[in-house]
N, C-alpha and C positions, 0 to 999 in steps of 0.2 A: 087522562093520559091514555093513548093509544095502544100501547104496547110498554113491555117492561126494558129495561137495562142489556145489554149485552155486551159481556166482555169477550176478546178472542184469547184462549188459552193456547202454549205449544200443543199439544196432543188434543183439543175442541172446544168449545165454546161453552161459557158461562152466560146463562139468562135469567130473568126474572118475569113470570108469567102476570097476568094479570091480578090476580088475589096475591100477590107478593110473595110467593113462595120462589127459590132460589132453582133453577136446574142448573145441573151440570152434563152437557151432552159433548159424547168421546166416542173411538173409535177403541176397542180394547185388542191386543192381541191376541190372548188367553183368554179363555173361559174361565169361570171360578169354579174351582176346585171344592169336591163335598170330600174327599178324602179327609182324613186327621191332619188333625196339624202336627209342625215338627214335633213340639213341645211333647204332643202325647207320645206321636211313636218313638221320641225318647226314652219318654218314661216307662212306655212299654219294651225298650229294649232292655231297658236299666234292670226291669222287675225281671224278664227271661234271663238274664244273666248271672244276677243273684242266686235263682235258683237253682242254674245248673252246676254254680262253683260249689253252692252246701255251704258248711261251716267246716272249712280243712282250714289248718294251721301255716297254710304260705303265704308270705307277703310279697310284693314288688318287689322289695329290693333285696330280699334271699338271691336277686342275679347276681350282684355284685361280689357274690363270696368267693373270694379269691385264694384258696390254698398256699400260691408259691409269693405269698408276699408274708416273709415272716418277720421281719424287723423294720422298726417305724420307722428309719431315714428312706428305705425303700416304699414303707406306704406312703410319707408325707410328699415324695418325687411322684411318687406314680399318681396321688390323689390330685397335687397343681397341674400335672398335665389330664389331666380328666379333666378339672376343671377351666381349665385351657382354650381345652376341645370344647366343650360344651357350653361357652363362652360365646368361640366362634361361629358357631352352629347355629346357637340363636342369636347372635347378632347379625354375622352374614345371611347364613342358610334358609332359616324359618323366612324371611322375608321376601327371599328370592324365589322360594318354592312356591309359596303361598302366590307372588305374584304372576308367576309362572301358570301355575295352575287356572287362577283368574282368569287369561287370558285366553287359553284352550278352552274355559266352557265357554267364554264369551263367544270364539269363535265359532265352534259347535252349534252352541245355540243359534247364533247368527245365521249361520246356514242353515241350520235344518229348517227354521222358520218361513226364511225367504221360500226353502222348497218348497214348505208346506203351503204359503199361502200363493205364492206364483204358479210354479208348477201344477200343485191339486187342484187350485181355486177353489182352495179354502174359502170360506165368508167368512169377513171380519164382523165384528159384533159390535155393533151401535148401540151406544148407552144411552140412555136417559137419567139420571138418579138425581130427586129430589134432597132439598133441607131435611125434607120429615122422613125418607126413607121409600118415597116410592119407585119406584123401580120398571123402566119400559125398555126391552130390550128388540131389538134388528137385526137380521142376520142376512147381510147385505154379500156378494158377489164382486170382488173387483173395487182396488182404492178409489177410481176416483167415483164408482159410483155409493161407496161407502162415505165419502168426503163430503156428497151432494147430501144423501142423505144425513148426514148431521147439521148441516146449514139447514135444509127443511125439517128435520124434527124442531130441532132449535125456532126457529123461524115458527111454527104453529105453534110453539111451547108461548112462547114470547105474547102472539097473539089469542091465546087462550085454550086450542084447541087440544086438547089431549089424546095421546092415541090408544086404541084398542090393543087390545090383545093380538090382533093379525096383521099390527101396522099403525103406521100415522094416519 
């Protein structure tokens, strides 16, 4: 056989080089990030937080201590509409907000992207990454000649050749 398999993915092409190995060659918009992931700076928010409360005696719901409700037909009125409220809130509200918000980073992000890579002419970053983990990256100038070059990485992957460190 001449050459390996090639499928067309949305965002680039999947091929199979000559020794049967699988690439997968894309056009990324982001670079990969070495920062931490969420997870840690979670958890590292978690542990700074800890630390600065100490061990003191208040809880959450110490807010709700309400002085001027001294007889229970007034707490049990006032507790249904709390709970009422809070009902609404997360049935309407939480849903709306959240989707709300979505939408503004989406926007956001949208734009500043387009800025960065139209506007600056940013290079987009051609991928190469194998089944087994290797890894050939391009940093290419302008879609469509990031476009070509994934059809030509792909295309030499397919027919055996692999590329160097400076390029296909």
């Amino acid at each position: 056989m001449a050459g390996g398999t090639e499928v067309r993915l949305p965002v680039g092409m999947r091929v199979t080089d000559l020794t049967g190995v699988e690439w997968t060659v894309r056009r990324r918009w982001l670079p990969r990030s070495s920062l931490p992931s969420l997870r840690e700076r979670l958890r590292e928010r978690r542990a700074r937080s800890a630390e600065r409360r100490g061990t003191g005696d208040s809880h959450w719901w110490d807010v709700f201590d309400v002085p001027a409700v001294d007889d229970s037909f007034t707490a049990v009125v006032l507790s249904l509409a709390v709970v009422a409220l809070l009902g609404l809130v997360v049935v309407v509200g939480l849903p709306l907000l959240v989707t709300l918000i979505d939408l503004a980073v989406l926007v956001v992000a949208t734009i500043g992207a387009v800025i960065a890579r139209v506007v600056f002419r940013r290079p987009w970053i051609v991928e190469a990454r194998s089944a087994r983990g290797d890894v050939y990256e391009l940093h290419i100038v302008g879609w469509r000649a990031a476009g070509e070059a994934v059809r030509s990485l792909a295309r030499d992957l397919q027919h055996g050749l692999h590329p160097t460190p400076d390029g296909p």
